[in-house]
C-alpha positions, 0 to 999 in steps of 0.5 A: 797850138801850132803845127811844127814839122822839123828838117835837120841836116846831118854833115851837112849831106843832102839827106834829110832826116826827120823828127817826130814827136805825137806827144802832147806836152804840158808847160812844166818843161818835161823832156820829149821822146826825140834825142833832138829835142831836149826842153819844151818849144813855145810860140810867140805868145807863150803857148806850148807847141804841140807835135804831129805828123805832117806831110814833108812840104811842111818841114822848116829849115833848122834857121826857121826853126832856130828861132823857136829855141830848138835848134842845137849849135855845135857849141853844145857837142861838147856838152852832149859828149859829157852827158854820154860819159855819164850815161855809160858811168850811171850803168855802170851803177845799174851793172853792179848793183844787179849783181849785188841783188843777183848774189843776194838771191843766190846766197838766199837759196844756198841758206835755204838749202842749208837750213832744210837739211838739218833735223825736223825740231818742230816737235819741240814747240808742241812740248815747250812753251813759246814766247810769252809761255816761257816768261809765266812759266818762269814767273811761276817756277820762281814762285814756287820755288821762294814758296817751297823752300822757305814755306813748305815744311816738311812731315814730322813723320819723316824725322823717323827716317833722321835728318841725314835723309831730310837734308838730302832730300831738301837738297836735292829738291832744292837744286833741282828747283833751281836748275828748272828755274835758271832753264826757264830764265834762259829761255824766256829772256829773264822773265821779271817776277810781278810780285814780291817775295815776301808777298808770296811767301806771306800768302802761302804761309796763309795757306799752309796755316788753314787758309783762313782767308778767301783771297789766299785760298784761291791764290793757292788753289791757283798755284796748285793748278799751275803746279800740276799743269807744268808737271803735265808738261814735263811728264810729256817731254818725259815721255817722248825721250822715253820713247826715243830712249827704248829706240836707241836701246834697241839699236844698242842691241842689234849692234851688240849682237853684230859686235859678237859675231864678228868678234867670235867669226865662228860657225853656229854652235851646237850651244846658239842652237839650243838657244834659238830652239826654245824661241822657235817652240815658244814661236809655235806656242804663240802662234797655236794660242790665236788659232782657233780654240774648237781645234784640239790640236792647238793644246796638244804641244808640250808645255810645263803647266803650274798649278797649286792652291792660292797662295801655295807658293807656285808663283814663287816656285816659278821665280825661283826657276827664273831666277828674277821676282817677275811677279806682281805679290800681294798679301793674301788676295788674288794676284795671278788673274789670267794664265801667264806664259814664261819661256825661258831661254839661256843668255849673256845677259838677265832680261826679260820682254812681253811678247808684243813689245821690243822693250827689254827688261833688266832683271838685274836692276832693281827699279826695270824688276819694278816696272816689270811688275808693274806692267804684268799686273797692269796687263792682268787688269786689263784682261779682266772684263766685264766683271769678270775676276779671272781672265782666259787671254795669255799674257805671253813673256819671255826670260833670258839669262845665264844658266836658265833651263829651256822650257816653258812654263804656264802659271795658272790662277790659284785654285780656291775653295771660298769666293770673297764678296768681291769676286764674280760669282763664277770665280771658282767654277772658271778656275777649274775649267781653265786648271782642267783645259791645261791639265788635259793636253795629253803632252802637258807636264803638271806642275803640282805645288803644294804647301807645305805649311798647311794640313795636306788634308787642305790640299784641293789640287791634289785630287785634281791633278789625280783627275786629269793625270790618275797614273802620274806620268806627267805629274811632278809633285813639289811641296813649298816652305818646308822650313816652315813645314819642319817647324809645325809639322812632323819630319815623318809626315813630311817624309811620307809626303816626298815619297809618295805614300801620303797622298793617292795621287801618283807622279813622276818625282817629288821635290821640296823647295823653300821659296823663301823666309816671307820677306817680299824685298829678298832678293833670289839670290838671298832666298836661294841661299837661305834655301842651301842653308835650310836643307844643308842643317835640315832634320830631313837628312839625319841618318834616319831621313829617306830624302836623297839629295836630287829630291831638294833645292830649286835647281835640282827640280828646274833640271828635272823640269825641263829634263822631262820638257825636252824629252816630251817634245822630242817625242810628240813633236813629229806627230803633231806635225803631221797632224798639221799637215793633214790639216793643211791638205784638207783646208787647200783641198776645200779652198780649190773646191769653193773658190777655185779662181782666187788666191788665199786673202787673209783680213789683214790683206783684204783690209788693205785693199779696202782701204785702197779702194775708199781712198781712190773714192776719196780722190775721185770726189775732189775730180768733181765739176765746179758746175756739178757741185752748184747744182747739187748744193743748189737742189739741196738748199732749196729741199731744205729750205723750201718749206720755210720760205712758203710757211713762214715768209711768203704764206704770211706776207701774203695775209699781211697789207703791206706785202713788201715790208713783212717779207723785209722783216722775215727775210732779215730774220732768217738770214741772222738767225735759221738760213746760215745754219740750214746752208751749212747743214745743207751743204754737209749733206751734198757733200756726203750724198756725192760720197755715197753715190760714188761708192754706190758706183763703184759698186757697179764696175764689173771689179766690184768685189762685195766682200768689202761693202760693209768694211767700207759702209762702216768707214763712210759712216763713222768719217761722216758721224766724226765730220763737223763744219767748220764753225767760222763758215756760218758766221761767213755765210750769215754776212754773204746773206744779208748783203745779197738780201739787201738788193730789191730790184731785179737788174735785167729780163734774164733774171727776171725769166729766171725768177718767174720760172723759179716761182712757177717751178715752187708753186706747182711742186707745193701746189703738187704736194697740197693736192695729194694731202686732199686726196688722203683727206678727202679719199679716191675719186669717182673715176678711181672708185669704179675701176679699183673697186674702192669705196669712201670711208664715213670721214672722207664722206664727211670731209667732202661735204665740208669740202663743197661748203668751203667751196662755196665759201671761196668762190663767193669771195676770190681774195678771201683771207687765209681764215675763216670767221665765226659767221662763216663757220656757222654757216657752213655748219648749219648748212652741213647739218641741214644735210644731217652732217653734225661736225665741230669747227676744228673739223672745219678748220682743219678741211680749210687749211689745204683748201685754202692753200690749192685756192692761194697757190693757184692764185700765185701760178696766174699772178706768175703767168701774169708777170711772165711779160711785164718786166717792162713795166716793172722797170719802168714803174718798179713797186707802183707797177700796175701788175702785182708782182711782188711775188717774183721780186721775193722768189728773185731774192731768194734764189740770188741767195741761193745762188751766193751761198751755194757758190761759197759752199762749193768753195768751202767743200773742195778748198776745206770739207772734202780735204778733211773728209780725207783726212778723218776717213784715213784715222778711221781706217788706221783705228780699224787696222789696229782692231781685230775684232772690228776687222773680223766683225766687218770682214765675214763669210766663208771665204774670209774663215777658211783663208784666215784658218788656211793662212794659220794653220799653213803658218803654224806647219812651217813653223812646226818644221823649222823647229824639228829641223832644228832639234835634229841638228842638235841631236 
C-alpha cells in the first residue's frame, strides 16, 4: 500500500485545503467519502492506495498527484454541474414521494376513526356461521330442503283438516326453506352441493321407508343431527332479537306516555290519581310480602282473598273481573299451586306485567294470553320445592285495562278434601294453613266461591270461611255455574242460597255469576254475553223470584268488591301507619343503643363494599415482586417435589453400581411424565398461598371490619375451587425440563457452592425429619425420661435392642446396602433372643429402614462436606474425579430445574393465572350479588338483621305515607 497525502488549491489562493480519507477500500472501484475523489487510486504496480492522516509535509502537489489519475481538470466542471442538477431533480423525487406515504398514513387513521364509530357488530360472528361454516351450512339446508319437499309426506291424519290447509302449510314451509337457503348461498359464496340430488333423495326415501340399511341409517341419523343443530342456532339468533325487541317495546312505552302528556298539557286529574293509587298499595303489598313474616303487622293491610273448593270456579271468577284468561286451566287436576297476587288497575290500554319483569303483555292478543299463561304456570312449577305440591312464595302481577276496578285480589289454592297418590303427604293440611293465614287478617276481605252445580252439603270452605269470619263482615259469598245449577237443582234452593238461609255461615252479600259454558277456548267477552243472556231468561227473575238484579252478572260483584276494598282501606290505613312508625321508633332507637358509631348498612351495601375490598386484593397481588414470586414458587416446588427426588432417584441410584446412569434414566422419566404436573400444581398453590396471605393481611389494617370474613372466604374458596391451569403450560414446561436436565456439568464455582449448599440444606432437613420417626420408634432418651418422668413402652424397649443389633451391623461394614440379608437377619435374631427378645424379620426390617436412612444421610453430609472444595478437580477431571461427588452434580440439576421452571411459572401467574383469577372471583361475586339466600347466609350477626329490618320497615312507613297522601288528595 502507499501512503498518499492530498494538497489541492482552490482559485488558485494560497490556502491549502486538505482531503482525507481513513478508508481502507477494496479493488472493486467503489466511491470514497471525499467529494474530491470519485473512482479508486492505484500505484505503479496495480495495487490499490490506501488513505491515512499524515502530517502536512508529506503532502503532493495536484501535478504530482495527477499522475495517479486523481486529480479533476477543469474540463470536468461541466460534468459535476450536470451531476448537481440531478442530485437536486432525485430529491426532488424523495420529496414527493414522502408525501405520498405521509397522506397514506394520514388517510389510514382517518379510516381508522371512521370505522371505530360505527356499532359494535361482533356479536354477530358468535350467532352466525363464518367462513367455511356458511358453506356446510348451505350445502345442508339444500339438503334438506331437495329432502323435505319431494320425500317427507305428510300424516294422513292431517286430511281431516282438508287440503286447503295442507297446501298452505307446504307452501308456507316451502318458501320458508327456501329463502333459509337463498340467505345461506349469499353468505357462503354459492357454496356447491358435494351430492346429487337424487342421491340424497334416494337415501332419505330409504330412511323414511324402515331404514332397511345400515349406511342410510346412519345418513339419516346425521341428517337429524344437522337439523337440530341449525335449529339451536336459530332459536339463539331468535332470542337476542327477542331481547332486543322487549327493549324497544319498552322505549315504545316511555314515549307513549311522554306523547300523552305533552298532548293533554294538563294537570293531574283526580281521575290519573286513582290510577296511581292502587299501584302505590300494591307497592306497599309487595314490599310487607319480603318483610319478616313473624311480624303480624305485614298481614294486616286489606286485600280481597279468593278462596273456594277445587275446581269451584274461583279462578275464573278472578278472570272474569280481570276481563282477560290470565290463568293456566287443566282439566280436573290442580293448577292454582301457590298464591297469586293480581292487582288491578284502570288503563288505556289491556296489559298485563309480573312484578320482576318490564315485559308487558297484550291481553288483547291471543297468542301474549298464551305466553302469559304459560309463563304463571312455569312460575307455579318453579316455586314448588322439595317435593312439595303447593307452595307459600307469591307470584305477584299486575292487570291494566279500560274499566277494571282497583283493587287487589289474591288467588289461593283450591281447598281439597281427597290427596291423590301423586300429591305430597301434607297437601291437604298446608292448603288450610295458607286459607287460614289469609283469612285471619282481621282487614282481609273473604272471597267465598261456591259451586253451584254440586250439593252445597259438599261444600268445605264454607264452614271455613264461617271460622275465620262467624259474623260475616268481611264475607262476600259468590255461587258459580248457576246455569248449570238451575238445570240440576231447585230455583228455591238456589234462592235460599243468595239469601242467606241455606247456609250457617253469614256475609256481607251474595252474588251469582256464570263463569262460563265449560268451553276453555271462549273468550271473556263470549262468556260475559252468555252470562247476560242466562240471567236475562233466567227462572230466577219470575215473578215469584227474590233475586234483585245487583245480586247477578260479574260486574255487579266487581263493583261491590272493590266498593267494599277501598272503604277497608280508608278505614284501617292510618292505623297500620301508625303502628309502622311505632315500629320505626323502637328499631332507630335499638340501633343508636348497639352501634352508636355507624350508619344503617343493609346486605346489598355491605356486599358492595365486600366486594370492593376482594377486588383491590386482587389488584395488590399483580403489585407482587418478580423476585418475591421466584422464591415462593421456589419453596413451593421443592416442598412438593423433595420427597420424590430422595425415594425415588437419589435413594435408588445410590444402591445401584453405576450411580451416573440410573439418575439418567430417573431424571428423564420424571420430567416426561410426574415433574411437569407437580410444577404446575405446584405453581397453582404459590399463587393461592400469596392470595391468602394478602387477605390475611388485610385482616390486620386497623380498618378491618370482620363482618365480611366470611363473604370474602367463600369468594376466595369458590374462585379457587372453579381455577384450572392452563393445559398447554404442562406440555411447555415438560420441553423447558428436559432440555435443562440435558446439561451435566457444572460451569463455574458459584454453582458449584450453590449445589453443595442445596445438597447440605436437603440432607440435613431429611436427615431432621428421619431423626424424629426414630425417636417415635424408639421412644424419650434417658435425659428426657428423669426430667419429664416418662418411661419406655414394652415395644420402644424392644425396638432398642434391635436398634443396637443394627448397629453393630453397620459399623461392621460402613458402605453396607440399603438391605439386609437372610444371614444378618438371623443373626440379629439369635443375638436379641439371647437377650430373651423374641421378634419376627419384619420387625426387623421395619427398625432397619430408618436406621439405615441417618446412616446413608450422614454419609451424604461428608460426601458434600468433602466436595465443598474440589471443583478444581472436578473441572479438571470431571466424572473420573478422585472425590466422588456425584451427589452434588445430581442436586445441581435439580435445582438449574427449579430454577427453569419456577421462572416460567412466574411468567405463567402475572402474564395469565392471576389475570384469570380475576376474572373468576369478579363471576363469582356478580353470582353472589344475585343470590339473596347466599348473601344473607354469609352476611349474619345482630348488626346486619336489625339494619336489614330498620331499612325495611322505614321503606315500608314511607311508602305507607305517600299512599295516604294520596288517598286524601282524592277525597
Amino acid at each position: 500500500m502507499l501512503r498518499v497525502c492530498i494538497n489541492k488549491s482552490h482559485r488558485e489562493t494560497a490556502q491549502r485545503v486538505t482531503y482525507l480519507c481513513t478508508k481502507v477500500i477494496c479493488s472493486n472501484h467503489s466511491t470514497l467519502c471525499n467529494k474530491a475523489v470519485r473512482r479508486l487510486p492505484y500505484d505503479e504496480h496495480g495495487r490499490p492506495v490506501q488513505f491515512q492522516q499524515c502530517a502536512p509535509a508529506d503532502f503532493l502537489s495536484p501535478q504530482q498527484f495527477g499522475r495517479y489519475g486523481w486529480y479533476a481538470p477543469p474540463s470536468r466542471k461541466y460534468g459535476m454541474l450536470v451531476v448537481r442538477i440531478l442530485r437536486g431533480a432525485l430529491k426532488l423525487r424523495y420529496i414527493v414521494l414522502g408525501g405520498a406515504i405521509g397522506g397514506g398514513v394520514s388517510l389510514s387513521k382517518k379510516y381508522e376513526e371512521w370505522k371505530d364509530g360505527l356499532p359494535d357488530m361482533k356479536w354477530l360472528d358468535d350467532v352466525l356461521p363464518q367462513g367455511d361454516k356458511w358453506g356446510t351450512f348451505s350445502k345442508k339446508l339444500m339438503e334438506i330442503s331437495s329432502v323435505m319437499k319431494d320425500v317427507v309426506q305428510i300424516d294422513p291424519k292431517l286430511k281431516e283438516l282438508g287440503e286447503e290447509k295442507v297446501a298452505e302449510w307446504k307452501m308456507w314451509f316451502d318458501n320458508r326453506l327456501d329463502d333459509a337457503i337463498e340467505a345461506a348461498d349469499y353468505q357462503g359464496n354459492n357454496a356447491s352441493i358435494t351430492e346429487s340430488k337424487d342421491d340424497i333423495k334416494s337415501k332419505a326415501s330409504v330412511s323414511a321407508l324402515g331404514l332397511s340399511n345400515d349406511d342410510s341409517k346412519k345418513k339419516y341419523e346425521n341428517l337429524q343431527t344437522q337439523v337440530e343443530t341449525l335449529q339451536t342456532e336459530i332459536m339463539n339468533v331468535q332470542i337476542k332479537y327477542q331481547k332486543e325487541l322487549e327493549k324497544m317495546e319498552k322505549e315504545n312505552r316511555e314515549l307513549r306516555q311522554q306523547y300523552l302528556i305533552l298532548k293533554t298539557n294538563k294537570k293531574t286529574t283526580a281521575k290519573k290519581i286513582k290510577k296511581s293509587l292502587i299501584d302505590m298499595y300494591s307497592e306497599v303489598l309487595d314490599e310487607l310480602s319480603g318483610y319478616d313474616t313473624s311480624y303480624s303487622m305485614a298481614d294486616h293491610l286489606p286485600r280481597v282473598v279468593v278462596v273456594g273448593d277445587q275446581s269451584s270456579g274461583k279462578t275464573s271468577v278472578l278472570e272474569s273481573i280481570a276481563k282477560a284468561r290470565i290463568f293456566p286451566r287443566g282439566s280436573g287436576e290442580m293448577m292454582t299451586r301457590a298464591p297469586v297476587k293480581v292487582t288491578l288497575a284502570e288503563g288505556p290500554y289491556h296489559v298485563a306485567q309480573f312484578r320482576d319483569s318490564d315485559r308487558e303483555y297484550d291481553l288483547n292478543k291471543e297468542s301474549d294470553l298464551a305466553e302469559l299463561r304459560r309463563e304463571v304456570e312455569l312460575r307455579m312449577r318453579a316455586s314448588v320445592r322439595g317435593g312439595k305440591t303447593v307452595s307459600n312464595e307469591v307470584i305477584s302481577m299486575t292487570v291494566k285495562g279500560p274499566g277494571l276496578q282497583r283493587m287487589v285480589l289474591v288467588d289461593l289454592p283450591g281447598i281439597i278434601s281427597t290427596m291423590t297418590v301423586d300429591m305430597a303427604a301434607d297437601t291437604k293440611d298446608s292448603i288450610h294453613q295458607m286459607t287460614k293465614h289469609y283469612m285471619s287478617n282481621p282487614n282481609a276481605i273473604i272471597l267465598c266461591i261456591q259451586d253451584g252445580s254440586v250439593d252445597a252439603e259438599r261444600s268445605n270452605v264454607t264452614d271455613l270461611v264461617m271460622q275465620c269470619d262467624p259474623l260475616g263482615r268481611r264475607t262476600i259469598f259468590v255461587l258459580t255455574k248457576v246455569d248449570l245449577a238451575e238445570e240440576l237443582a231447585d230455583p228455591d234452593r238456589i234462592r235460599k242460597i243468595l239469601s242467606g238461609k241455606l247456609f250457617p255461615m253469614k256475609a256481607l252479600g251474595y252474588y251469582a255469576v256464570v263463569t262460563g259454558r265449560g268451553r276453555k277456548d271462549d273468550s271473556i267477552e263470549a262468556i260475559r254475553q252468555y252470562e247476560e243472556d242466562f240471567f236475562k231468561n233466567s227462572k230466577l227473575f219470575h215473578r215469584r223470584g227474590v233475586i234483585m238484579p245487583h245480586q247477578v252478572t260479574s260486574r255487579n260483584l266487581s263493583l261491590a268488591v272493590s266498593d267494599r276494598f277501598w272503604k277497608m282501606v280508608r278505614e284501617t290505613i292510618e292505623q297500620q301507619a301508625d303502628a309502622f312508625k311505632a315500629t320505626r321508633f323502637n328499631l332507630e332507637t335499638e340501633w343508636k343503643n348497639n352501634f352508636p358509631r355507624l350508619r344503617e348498612s343493609g346486605r346489598d351495601e355491605l356486599f358492595d363494599k365486600a366486594k370492593g375490598e376482594i377486588l383491590d386484593e386482587v389488584v395488590t397481588l399483580s403489585q407482587i415482586s418478580a423476585k418475591k414470586w421466584e422464591e415462593a414458587l421456589t419453596e413451593k416446588l421443592w416442598d412438593k417435589l423433595s420427597n420424590y427426588v430422595f425415594e425415588n432417584i437419589y435413594l435408588p441410584a445410590a444402591q445401584s453400581d453405576s450411580f451416573n446412569t440410573m439418575v439418567d434414566i430417573k431424571l428423564r422419566q420424571w420430567a416426561e411424565q410426574a415433574l411437569p404436573a407437580k410444577s404446575v400444581e405446584a405453581g397453582w398453590e404459590a399463587l393461592q398461598n400469596e392470595f391468602i396471605n394478602l387477605m390475611e393481611k388485610a385482616k390486620k389494617s386497623p380498618d378491618h371490619d370482620d363482618i365480611f370474613d366470611s363473604l370474602k372466604g367463600a369468594v376466595v374458596d369458590e374462585a379457587i375451587r372453579r381455577h384450572s391451569w392452563e393445559d398447554k403450560a404442562i406440555d411447555m414446561l415438560r420441553v423447558i425440563q428436559l432440555n435443562t436436565l440435558e446439561d451435566r456439568f457444572v460451569h463455574d464455582k458459584t454453582e458449584w457452592d450453590q449445589a453443595v449448599k442445596f445438597l447440605d440444606t436437603s440432607v440435613r432437613a431429611k436427615l431432621a425429619h428421619t431423626e424424629e420417626t426414630l425417636n417415635e420408634m424408639l421412644g424419650p432418651g434417658q435425659f428426657t425420661r428423669l426430667t419429664h418422668w416418662k418411661s419406655l413402652t414394652e415395644d420402644q424397649s424392644k425396638r432398642r435392642y434391635v436398634k443396637t443389633e443394627l448397629d453393630k451391623v453397620l459399623k461392621n461394614d460402613d458402605k453396607h446396602l440399603p438391605t439386609l440379608s437372610y444371614d444378618e437377619l438371623t443373626t440379629v435374631r439369635k443375638n436379641l433372643q439371647r437377650d430373651g427378645i423374641e421378634v419376627d424379620t419384619d420387625y426387623i426390617r421395619q427398625t432397619w429402614f430408618p436406621v439405615y436412612r441417618r446412616h446413608f444421610l450422614k454419609q451424604a453430609l461428608h460426601r458434600a462436606n468433602d466436595c465443598r472444595k474440589a471443583y478444581y478437580l472436578y473441572s479438571q477431571q470431571g466424572a473420573e474425579c478422585e472425590i466422588s461427588c456425584s451427589d452434588v452434580v445430581l442436586f445441581w440439576r435439580i435445582q438449574q430445574v427449579i430454577k427453569v421452571t419456577s421462572n416460567a411459572l412466574r411468567q405463567q401467574v402475572i402474564n395469565r393465572e392471576a389475570r384469570r383469577l380475576d376474572k373468576e372471583i369478579k363471576e363469582v361475586l356478580d353470582e353472589f350479588s344475585d343470590d339473596e339466600e347466599k348473601k344473607a347466609q354469609l352476611l349474619t350477626g345482630k348488626r346486619v338483621t336489625l339494619a336489614e329490618e330498620l331499612i325495611k320497615v322505614r321503606h315500608i312507613q314511607e311508602k305507607l305515607e305517600e299512599f295516604i297522601n294520596s288517598l286524601n288528595q282524592e277525597k
